[in-house]
PQR file of N, CA, C, O and H, with PARSE charges and radii, in Angstrom:
ATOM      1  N   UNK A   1     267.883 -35.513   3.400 -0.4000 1.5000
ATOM      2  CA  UNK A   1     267.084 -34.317   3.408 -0.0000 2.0000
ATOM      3  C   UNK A   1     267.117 -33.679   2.027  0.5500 1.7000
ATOM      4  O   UNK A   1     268.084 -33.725   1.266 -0.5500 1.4000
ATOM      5  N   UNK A   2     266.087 -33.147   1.813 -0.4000 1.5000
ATOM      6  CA  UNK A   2     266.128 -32.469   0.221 -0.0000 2.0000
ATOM      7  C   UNK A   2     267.027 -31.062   0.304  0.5500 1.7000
ATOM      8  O   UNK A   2     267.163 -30.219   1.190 -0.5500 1.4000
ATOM      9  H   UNK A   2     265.301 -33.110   2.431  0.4000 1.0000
ATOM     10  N   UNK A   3     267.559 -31.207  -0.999 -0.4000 1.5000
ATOM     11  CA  UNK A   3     268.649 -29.650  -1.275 -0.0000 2.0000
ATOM     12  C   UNK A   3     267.868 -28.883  -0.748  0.5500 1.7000
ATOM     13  O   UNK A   3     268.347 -28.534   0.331 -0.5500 1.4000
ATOM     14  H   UNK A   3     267.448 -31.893  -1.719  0.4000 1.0000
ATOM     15  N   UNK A   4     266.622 -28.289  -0.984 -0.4000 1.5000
ATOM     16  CA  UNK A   4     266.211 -26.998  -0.469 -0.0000 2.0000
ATOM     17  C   UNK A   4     266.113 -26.859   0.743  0.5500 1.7000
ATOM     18  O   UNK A   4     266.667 -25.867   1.218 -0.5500 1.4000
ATOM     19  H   UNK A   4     266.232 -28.572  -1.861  0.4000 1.0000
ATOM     20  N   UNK A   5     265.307 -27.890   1.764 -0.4000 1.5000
ATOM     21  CA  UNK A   5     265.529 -27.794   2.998 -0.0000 2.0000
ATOM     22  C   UNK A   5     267.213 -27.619   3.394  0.5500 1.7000
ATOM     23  O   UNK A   5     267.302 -26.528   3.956 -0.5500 1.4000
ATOM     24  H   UNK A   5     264.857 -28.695   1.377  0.4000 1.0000
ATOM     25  N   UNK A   6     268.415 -28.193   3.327 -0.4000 1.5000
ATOM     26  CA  UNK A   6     269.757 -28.547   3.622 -0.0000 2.0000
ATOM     27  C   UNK A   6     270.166 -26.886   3.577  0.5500 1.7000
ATOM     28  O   UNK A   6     270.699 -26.241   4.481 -0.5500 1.4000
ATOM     29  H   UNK A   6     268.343 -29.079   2.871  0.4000 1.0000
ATOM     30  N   UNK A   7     269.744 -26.413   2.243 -0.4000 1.5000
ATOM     31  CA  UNK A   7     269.967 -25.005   2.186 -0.0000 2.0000
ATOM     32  C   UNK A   7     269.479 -24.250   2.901  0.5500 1.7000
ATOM     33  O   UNK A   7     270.061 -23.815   3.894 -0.5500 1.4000
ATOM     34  H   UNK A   7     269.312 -26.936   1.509  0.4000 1.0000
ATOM     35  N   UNK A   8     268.499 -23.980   2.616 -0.4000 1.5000
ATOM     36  CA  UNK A   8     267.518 -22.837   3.951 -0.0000 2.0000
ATOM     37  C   UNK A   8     267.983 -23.060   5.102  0.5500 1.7000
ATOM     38  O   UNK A   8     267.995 -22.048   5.801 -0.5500 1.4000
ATOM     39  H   UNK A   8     268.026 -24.334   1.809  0.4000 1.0000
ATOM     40  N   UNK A   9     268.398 -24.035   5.617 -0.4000 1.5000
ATOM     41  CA  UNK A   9     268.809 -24.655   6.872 -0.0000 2.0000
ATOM     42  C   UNK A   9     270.123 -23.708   7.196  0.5500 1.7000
ATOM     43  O   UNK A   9     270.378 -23.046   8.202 -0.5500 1.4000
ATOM     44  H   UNK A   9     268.388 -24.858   5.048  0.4000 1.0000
ATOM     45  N   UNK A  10     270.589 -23.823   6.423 -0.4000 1.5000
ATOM     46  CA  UNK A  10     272.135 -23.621   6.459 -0.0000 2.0000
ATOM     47  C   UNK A  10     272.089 -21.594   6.355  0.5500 1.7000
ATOM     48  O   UNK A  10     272.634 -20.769   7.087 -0.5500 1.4000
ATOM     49  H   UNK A  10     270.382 -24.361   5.606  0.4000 1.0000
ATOM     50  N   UNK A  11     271.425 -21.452   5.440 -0.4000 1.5000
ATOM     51  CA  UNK A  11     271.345 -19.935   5.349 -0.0000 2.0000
ATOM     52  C   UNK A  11     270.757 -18.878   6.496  0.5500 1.7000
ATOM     53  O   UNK A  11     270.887 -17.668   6.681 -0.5500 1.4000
ATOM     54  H   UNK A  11     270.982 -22.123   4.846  0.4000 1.0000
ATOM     55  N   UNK A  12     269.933 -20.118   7.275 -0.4000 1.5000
ATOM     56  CA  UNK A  12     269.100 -19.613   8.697 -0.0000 2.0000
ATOM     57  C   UNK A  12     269.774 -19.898   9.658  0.5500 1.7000
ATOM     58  O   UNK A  12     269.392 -19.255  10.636 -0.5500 1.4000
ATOM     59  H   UNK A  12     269.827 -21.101   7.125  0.4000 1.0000
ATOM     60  N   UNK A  13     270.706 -20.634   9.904 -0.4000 1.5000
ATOM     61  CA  UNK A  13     271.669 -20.273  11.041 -0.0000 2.0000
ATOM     62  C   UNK A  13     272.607 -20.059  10.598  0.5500 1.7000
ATOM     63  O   UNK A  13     273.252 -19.960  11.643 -0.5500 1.4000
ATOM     64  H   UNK A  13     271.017 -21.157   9.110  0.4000 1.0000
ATOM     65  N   UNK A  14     273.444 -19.850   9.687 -0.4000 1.5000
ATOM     66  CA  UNK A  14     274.840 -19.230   9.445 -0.0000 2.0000
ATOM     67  C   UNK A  14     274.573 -17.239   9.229  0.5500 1.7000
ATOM     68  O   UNK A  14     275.426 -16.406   9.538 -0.5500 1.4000
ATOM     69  H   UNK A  14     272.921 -19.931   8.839  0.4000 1.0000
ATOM     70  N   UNK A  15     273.246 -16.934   8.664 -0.4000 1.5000
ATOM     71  CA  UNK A  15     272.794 -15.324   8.434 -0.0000 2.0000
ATOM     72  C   UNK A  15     271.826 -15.323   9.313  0.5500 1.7000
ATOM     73  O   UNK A  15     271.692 -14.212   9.827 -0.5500 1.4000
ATOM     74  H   UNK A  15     272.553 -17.611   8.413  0.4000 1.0000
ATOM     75  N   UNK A  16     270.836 -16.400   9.832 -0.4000 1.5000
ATOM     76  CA  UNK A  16     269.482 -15.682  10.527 -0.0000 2.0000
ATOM     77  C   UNK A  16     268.561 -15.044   9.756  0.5500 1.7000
ATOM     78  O   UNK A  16     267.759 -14.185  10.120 -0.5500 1.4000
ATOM     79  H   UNK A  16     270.945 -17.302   9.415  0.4000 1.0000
ATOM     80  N   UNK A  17     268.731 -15.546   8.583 -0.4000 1.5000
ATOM     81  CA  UNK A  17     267.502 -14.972   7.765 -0.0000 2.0000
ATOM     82  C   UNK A  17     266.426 -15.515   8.298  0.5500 1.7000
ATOM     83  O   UNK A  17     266.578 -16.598   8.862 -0.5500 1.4000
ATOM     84  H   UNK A  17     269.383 -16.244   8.288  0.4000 1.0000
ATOM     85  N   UNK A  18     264.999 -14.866   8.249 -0.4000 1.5000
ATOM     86  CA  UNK A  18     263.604 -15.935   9.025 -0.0000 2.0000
ATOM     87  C   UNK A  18     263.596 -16.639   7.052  0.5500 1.7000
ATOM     88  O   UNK A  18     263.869 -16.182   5.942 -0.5500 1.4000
ATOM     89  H   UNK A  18     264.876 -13.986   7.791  0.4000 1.0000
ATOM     90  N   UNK A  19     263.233 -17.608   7.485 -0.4000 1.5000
ATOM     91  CA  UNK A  19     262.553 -18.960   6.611 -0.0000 2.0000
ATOM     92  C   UNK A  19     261.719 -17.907   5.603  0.5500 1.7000
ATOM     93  O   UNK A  19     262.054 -17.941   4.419 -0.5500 1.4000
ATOM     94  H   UNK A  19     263.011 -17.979   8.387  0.4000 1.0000
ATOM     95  N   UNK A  20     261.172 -17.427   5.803 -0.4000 1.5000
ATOM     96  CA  UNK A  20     260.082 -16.201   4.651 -0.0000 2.0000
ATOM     97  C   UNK A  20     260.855 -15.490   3.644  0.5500 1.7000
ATOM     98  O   UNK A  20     260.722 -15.369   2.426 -0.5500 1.4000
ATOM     99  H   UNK A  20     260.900 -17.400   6.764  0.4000 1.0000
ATOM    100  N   UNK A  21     261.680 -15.064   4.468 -0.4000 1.5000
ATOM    101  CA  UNK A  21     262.482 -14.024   2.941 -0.0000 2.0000
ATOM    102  C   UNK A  21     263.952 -15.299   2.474  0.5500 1.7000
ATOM    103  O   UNK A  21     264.617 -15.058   1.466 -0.5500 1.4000
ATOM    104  H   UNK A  21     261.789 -15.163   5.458  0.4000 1.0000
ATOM    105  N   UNK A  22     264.139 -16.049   2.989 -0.4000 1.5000
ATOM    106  CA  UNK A  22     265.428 -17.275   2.735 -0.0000 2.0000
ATOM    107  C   UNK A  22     264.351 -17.989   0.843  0.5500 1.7000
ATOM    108  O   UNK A  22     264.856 -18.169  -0.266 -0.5500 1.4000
ATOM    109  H   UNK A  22     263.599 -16.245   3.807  0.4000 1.0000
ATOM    110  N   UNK A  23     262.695 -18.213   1.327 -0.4000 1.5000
ATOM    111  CA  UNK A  23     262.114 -18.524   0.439 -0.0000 2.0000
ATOM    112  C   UNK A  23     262.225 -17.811  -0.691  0.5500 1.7000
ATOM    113  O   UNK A  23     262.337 -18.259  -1.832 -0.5500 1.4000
ATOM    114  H   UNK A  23     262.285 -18.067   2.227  0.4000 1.0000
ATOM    115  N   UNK A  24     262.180 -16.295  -0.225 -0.4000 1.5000
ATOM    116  CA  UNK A  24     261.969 -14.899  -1.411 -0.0000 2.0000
ATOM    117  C   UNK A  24     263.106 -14.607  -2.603  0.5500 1.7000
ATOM    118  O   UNK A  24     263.043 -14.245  -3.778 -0.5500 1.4000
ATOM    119  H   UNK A  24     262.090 -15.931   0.702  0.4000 1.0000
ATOM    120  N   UNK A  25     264.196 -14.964  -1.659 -0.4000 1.5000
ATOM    121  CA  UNK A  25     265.512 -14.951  -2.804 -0.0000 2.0000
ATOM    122  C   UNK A  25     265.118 -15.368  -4.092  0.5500 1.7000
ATOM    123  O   UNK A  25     264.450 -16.328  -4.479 -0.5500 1.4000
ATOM    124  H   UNK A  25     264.247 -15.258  -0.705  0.4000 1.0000
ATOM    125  N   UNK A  26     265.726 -14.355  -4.719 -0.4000 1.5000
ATOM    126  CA  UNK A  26     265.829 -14.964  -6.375 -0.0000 2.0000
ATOM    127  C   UNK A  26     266.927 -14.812  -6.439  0.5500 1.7000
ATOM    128  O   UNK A  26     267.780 -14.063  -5.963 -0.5500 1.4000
ATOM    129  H   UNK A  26     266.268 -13.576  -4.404  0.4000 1.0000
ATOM    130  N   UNK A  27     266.794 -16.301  -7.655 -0.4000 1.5000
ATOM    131  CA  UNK A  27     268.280 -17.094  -8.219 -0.0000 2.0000
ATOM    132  C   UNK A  27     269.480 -15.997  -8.461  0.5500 1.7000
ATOM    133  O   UNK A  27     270.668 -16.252  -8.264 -0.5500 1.4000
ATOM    134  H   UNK A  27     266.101 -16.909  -8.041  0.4000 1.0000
ATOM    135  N   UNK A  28     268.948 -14.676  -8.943 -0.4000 1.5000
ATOM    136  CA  UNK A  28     270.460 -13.932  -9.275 -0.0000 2.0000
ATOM    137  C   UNK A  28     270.855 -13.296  -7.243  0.5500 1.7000
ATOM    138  O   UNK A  28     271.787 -12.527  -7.005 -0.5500 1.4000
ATOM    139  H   UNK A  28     267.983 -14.469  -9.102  0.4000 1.0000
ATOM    140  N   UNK A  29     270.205 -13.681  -6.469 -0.4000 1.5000
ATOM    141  CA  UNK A  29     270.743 -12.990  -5.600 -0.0000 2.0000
ATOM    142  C   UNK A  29     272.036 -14.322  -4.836  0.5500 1.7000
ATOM    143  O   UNK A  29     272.459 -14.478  -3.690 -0.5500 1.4000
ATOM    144  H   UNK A  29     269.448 -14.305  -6.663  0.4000 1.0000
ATOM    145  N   UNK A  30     272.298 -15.053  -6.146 -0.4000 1.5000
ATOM    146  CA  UNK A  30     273.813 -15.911  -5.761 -0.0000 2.0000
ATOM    147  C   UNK A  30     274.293 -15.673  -7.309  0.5500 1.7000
ATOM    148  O   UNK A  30     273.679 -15.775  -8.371 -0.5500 1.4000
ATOM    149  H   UNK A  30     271.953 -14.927  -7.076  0.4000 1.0000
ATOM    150  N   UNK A  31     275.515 -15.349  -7.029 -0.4000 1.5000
ATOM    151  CA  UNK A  31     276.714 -14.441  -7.967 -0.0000 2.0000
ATOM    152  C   UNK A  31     278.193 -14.797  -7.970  0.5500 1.7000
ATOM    153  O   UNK A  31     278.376 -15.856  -7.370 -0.5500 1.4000
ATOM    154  H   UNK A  31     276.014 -15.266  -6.166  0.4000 1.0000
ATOM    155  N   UNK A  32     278.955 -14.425  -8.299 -0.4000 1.5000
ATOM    156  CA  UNK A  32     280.479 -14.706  -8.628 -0.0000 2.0000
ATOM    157  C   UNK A  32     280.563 -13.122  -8.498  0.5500 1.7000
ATOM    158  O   UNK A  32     279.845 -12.186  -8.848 -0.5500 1.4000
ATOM    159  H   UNK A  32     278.806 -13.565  -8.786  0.4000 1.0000
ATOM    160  N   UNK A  33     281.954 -13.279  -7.732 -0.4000 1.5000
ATOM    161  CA  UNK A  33     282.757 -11.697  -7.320 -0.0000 2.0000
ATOM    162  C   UNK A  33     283.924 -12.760  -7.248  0.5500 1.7000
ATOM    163  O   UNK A  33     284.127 -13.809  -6.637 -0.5500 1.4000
ATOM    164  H   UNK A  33     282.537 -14.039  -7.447  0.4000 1.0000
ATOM    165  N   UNK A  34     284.718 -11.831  -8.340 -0.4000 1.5000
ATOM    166  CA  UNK A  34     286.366 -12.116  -8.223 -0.0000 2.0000
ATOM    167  C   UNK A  34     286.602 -13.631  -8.230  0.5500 1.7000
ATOM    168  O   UNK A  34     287.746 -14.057  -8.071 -0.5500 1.4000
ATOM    169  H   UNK A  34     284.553 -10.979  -8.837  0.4000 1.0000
ATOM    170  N   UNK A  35     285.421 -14.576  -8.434 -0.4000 1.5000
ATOM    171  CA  UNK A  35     286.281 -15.952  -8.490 -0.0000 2.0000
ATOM    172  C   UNK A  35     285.359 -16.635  -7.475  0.5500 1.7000
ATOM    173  O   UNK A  35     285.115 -17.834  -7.606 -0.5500 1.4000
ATOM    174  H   UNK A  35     284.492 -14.230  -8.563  0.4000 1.0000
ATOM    175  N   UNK A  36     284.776 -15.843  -6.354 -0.4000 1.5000
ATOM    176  CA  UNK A  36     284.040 -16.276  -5.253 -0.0000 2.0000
ATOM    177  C   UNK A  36     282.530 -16.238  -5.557  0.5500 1.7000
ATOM    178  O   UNK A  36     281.883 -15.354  -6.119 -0.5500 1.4000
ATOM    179  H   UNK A  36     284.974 -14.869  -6.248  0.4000 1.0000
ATOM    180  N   UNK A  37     282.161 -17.330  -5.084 -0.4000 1.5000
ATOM    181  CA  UNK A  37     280.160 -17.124  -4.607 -0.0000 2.0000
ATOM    182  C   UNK A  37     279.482 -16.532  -3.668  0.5500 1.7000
ATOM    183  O   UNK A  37     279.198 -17.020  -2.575 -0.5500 1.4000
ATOM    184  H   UNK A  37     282.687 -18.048  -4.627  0.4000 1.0000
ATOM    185  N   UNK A  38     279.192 -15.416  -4.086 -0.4000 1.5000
ATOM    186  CA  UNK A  38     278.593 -14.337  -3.232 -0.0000 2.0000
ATOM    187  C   UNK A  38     277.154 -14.683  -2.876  0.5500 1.7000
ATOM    188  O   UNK A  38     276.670 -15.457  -3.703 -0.5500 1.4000
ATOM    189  H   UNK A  38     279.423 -15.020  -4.975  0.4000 1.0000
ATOM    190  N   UNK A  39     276.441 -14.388  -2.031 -0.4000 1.5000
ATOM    191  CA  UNK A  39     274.826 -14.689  -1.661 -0.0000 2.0000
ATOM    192  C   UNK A  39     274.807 -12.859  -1.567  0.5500 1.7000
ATOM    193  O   UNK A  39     275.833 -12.261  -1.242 -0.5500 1.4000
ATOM    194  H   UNK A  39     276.834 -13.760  -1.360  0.4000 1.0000
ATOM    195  N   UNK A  40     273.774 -12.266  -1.828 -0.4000 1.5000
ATOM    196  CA  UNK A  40     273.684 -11.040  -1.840 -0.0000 2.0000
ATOM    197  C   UNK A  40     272.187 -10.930  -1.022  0.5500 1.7000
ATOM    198  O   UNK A  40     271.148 -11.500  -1.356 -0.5500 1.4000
ATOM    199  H   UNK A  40     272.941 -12.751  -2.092  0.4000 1.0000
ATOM    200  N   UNK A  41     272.392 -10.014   0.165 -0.4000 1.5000
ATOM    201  CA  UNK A  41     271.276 -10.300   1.181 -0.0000 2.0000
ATOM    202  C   UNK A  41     270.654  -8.937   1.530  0.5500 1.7000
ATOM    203  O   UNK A  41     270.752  -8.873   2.755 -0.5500 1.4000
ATOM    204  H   UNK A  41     273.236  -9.551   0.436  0.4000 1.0000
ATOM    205  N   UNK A  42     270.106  -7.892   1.114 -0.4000 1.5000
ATOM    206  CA  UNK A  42     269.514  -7.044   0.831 -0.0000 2.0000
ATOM    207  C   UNK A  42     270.538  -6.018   1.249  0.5500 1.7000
ATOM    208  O   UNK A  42     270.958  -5.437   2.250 -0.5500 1.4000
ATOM    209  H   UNK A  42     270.026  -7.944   0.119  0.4000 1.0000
ATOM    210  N   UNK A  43     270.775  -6.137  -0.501 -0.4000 1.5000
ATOM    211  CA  UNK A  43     272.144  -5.176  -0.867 -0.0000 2.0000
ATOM    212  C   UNK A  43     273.677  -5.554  -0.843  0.5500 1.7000
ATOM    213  O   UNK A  43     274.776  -5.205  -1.273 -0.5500 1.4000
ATOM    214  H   UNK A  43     270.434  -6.609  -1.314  0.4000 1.0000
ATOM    215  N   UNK A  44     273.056  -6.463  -0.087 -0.4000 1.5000
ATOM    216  CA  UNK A  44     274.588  -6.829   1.102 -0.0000 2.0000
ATOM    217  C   UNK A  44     275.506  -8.370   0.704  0.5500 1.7000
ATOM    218  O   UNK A  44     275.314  -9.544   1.023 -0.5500 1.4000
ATOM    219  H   UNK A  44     272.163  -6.747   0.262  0.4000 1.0000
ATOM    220  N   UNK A  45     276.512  -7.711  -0.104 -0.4000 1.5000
ATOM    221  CA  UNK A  45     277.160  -9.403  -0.877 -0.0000 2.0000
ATOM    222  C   UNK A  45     277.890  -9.753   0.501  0.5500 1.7000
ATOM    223  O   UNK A  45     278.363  -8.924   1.279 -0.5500 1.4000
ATOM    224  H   UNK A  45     276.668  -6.757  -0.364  0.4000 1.0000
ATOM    225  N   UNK A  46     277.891 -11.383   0.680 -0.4000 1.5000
ATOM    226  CA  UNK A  46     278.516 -11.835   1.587 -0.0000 2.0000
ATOM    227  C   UNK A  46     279.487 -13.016   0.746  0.5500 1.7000
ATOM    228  O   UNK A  46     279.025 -13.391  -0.331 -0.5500 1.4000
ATOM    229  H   UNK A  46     277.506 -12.056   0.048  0.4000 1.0000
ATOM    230  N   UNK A  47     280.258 -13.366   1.007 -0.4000 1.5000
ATOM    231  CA  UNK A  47     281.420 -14.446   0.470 -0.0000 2.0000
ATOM    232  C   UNK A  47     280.802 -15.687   1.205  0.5500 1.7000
ATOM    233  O   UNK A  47     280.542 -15.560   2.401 -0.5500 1.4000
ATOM    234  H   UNK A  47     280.634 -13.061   1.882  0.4000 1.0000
ATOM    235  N   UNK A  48     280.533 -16.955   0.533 -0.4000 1.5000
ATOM    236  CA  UNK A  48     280.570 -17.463   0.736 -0.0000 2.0000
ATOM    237  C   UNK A  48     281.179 -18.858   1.090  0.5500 1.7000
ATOM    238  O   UNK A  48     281.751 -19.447   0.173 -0.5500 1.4000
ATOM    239  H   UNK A  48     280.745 -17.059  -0.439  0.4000 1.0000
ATOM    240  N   UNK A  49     281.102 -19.644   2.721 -0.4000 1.5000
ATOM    241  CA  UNK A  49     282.085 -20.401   2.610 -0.0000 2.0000
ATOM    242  C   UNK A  49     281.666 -21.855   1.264  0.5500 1.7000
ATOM    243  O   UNK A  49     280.563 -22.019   0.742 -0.5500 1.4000
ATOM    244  H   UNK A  49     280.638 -19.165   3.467  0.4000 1.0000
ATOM    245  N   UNK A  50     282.735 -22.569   1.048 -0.4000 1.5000
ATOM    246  CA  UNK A  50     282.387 -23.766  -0.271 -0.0000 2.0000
ATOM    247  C   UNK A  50     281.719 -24.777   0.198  0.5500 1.7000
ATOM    248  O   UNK A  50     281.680 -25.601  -0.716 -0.5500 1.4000
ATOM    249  H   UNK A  50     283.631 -22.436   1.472  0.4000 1.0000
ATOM    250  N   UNK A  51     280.988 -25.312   1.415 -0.4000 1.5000
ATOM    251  CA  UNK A  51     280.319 -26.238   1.024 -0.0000 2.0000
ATOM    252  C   UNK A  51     278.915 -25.152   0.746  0.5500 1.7000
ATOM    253  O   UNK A  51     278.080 -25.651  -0.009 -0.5500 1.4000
ATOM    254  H   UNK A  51     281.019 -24.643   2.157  0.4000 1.0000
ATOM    255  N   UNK A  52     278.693 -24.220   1.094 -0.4000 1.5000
ATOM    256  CA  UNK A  52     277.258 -23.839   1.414 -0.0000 2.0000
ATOM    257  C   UNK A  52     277.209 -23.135  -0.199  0.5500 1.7000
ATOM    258  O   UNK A  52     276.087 -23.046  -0.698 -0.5500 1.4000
ATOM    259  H   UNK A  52     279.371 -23.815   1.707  0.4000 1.0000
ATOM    260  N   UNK A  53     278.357 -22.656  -0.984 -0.4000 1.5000
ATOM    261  CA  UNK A  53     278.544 -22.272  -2.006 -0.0000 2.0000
ATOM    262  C   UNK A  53     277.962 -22.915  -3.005  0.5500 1.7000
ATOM    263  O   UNK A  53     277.130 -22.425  -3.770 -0.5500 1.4000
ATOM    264  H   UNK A  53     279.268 -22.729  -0.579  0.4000 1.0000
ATOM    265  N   UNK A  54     278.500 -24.334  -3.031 -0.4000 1.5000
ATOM    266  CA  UNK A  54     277.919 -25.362  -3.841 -0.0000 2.0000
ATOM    267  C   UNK A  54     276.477 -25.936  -3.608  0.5500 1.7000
ATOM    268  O   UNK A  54     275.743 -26.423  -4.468 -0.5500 1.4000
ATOM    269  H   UNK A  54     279.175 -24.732  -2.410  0.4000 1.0000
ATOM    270  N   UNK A  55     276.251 -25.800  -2.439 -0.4000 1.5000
ATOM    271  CA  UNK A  55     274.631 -26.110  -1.815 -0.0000 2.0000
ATOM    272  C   UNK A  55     273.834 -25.110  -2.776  0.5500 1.7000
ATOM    273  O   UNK A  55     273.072 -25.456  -3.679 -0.5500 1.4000
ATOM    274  H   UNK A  55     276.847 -25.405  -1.740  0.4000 1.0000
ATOM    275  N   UNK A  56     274.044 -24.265  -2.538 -0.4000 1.5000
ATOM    276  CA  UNK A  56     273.221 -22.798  -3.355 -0.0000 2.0000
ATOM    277  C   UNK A  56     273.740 -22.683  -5.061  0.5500 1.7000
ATOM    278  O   UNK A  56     273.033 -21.996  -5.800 -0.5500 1.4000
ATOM    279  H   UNK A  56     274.663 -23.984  -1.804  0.4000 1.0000
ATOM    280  N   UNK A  57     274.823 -23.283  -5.572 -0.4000 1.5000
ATOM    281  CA  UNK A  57     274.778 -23.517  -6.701 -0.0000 2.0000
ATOM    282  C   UNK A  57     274.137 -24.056  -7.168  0.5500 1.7000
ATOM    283  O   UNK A  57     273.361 -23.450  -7.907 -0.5500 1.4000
ATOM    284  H   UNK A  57     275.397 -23.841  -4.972  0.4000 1.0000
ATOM    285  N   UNK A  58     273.998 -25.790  -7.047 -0.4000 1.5000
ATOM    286  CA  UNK A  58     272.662 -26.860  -7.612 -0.0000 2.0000
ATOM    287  C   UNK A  58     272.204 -26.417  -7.054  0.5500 1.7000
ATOM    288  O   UNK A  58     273.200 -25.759  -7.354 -0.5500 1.4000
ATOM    289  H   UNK A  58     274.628 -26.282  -6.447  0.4000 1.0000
ATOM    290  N   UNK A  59     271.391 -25.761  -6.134 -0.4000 1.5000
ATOM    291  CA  UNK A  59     269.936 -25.541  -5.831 -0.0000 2.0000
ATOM    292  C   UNK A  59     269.328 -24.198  -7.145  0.5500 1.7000
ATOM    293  O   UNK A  59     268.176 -24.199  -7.580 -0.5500 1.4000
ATOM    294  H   UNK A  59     270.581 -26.295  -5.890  0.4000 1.0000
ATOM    295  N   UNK A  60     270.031 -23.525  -7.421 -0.4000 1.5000
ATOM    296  CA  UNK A  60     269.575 -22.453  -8.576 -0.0000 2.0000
ATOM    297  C   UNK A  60     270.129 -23.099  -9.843  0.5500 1.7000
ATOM    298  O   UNK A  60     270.045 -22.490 -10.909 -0.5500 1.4000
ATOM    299  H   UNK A  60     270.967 -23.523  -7.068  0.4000 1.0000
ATOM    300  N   UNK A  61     270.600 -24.111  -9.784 -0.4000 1.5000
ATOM    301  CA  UNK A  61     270.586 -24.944 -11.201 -0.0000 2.0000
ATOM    302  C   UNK A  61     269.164 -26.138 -11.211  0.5500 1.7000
ATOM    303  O   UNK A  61     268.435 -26.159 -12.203 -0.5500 1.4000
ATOM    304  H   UNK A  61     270.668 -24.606  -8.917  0.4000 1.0000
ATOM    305  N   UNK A  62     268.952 -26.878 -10.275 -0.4000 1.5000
ATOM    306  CA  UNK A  62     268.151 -27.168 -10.232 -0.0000 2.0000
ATOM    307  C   UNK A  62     266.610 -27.171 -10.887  0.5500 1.7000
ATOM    308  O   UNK A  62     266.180 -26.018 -10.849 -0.5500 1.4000
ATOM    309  H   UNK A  62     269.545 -26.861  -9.469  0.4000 1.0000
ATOM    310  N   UNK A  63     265.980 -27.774 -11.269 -0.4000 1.5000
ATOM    311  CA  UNK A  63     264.545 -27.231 -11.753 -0.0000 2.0000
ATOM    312  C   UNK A  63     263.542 -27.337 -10.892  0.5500 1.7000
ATOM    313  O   UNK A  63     263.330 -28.274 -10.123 -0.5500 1.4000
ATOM    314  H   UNK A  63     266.329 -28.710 -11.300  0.4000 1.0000
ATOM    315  N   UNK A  64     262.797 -26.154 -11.060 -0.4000 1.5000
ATOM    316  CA  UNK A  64     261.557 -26.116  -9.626 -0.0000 2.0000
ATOM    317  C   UNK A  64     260.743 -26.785  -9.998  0.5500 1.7000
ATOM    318  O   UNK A  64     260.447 -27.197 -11.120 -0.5500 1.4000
ATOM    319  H   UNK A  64     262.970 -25.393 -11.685  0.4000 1.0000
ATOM    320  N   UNK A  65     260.053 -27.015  -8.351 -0.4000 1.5000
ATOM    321  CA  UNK A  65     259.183 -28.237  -8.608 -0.0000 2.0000
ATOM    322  C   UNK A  65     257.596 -27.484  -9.410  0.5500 1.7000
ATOM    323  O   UNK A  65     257.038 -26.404  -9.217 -0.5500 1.4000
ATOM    324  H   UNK A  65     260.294 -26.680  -7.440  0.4000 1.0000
ATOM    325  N   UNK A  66     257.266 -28.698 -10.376 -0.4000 1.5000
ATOM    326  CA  UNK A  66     256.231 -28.348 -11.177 -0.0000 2.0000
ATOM    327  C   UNK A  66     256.408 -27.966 -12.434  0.5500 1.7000
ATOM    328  O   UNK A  66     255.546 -27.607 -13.236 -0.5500 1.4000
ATOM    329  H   UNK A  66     257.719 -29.575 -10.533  0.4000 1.0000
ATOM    330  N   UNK A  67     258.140 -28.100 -12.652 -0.4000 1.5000
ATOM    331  CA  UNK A  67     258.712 -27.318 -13.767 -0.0000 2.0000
ATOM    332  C   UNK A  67     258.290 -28.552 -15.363  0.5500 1.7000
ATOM    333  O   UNK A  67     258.626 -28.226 -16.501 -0.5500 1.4000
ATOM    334  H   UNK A  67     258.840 -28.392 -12.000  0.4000 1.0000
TER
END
């Protein structure tokens, strides 16, 4: 399955974000607090666990498609 799907996947049943705003995120709304990878979800930093950490790392390292 492609990183982006694997991700969204993962961000929609672990938060329940709908698929629409999971799309809307921008890259700075994943961060470092204290050592940890935060996903920041309107307003709202959450800790993230490490595989889904690293999922959402290469995916905002990544280059978008068309790039």
């Amino acid at each position: 399955m492609p990183l982006e799907v694997r991700t969204a996947g993962a961000v929609l049943l672990l938060f329940g974000q709908h698929v629409t705003r999971i799309a809307d995120l921008p890259a700075d709304a994943l961060t470092t607090v204290d050592g940890h990878t935060v996903l920041i979800l309107d307003r709202t930093p959450i800790r993230l666990p490490e595989p889904l950490a690293l999922l959402l790392t290469r995916l905002t390292r990544q280059e978008p498609p068309g790039a």
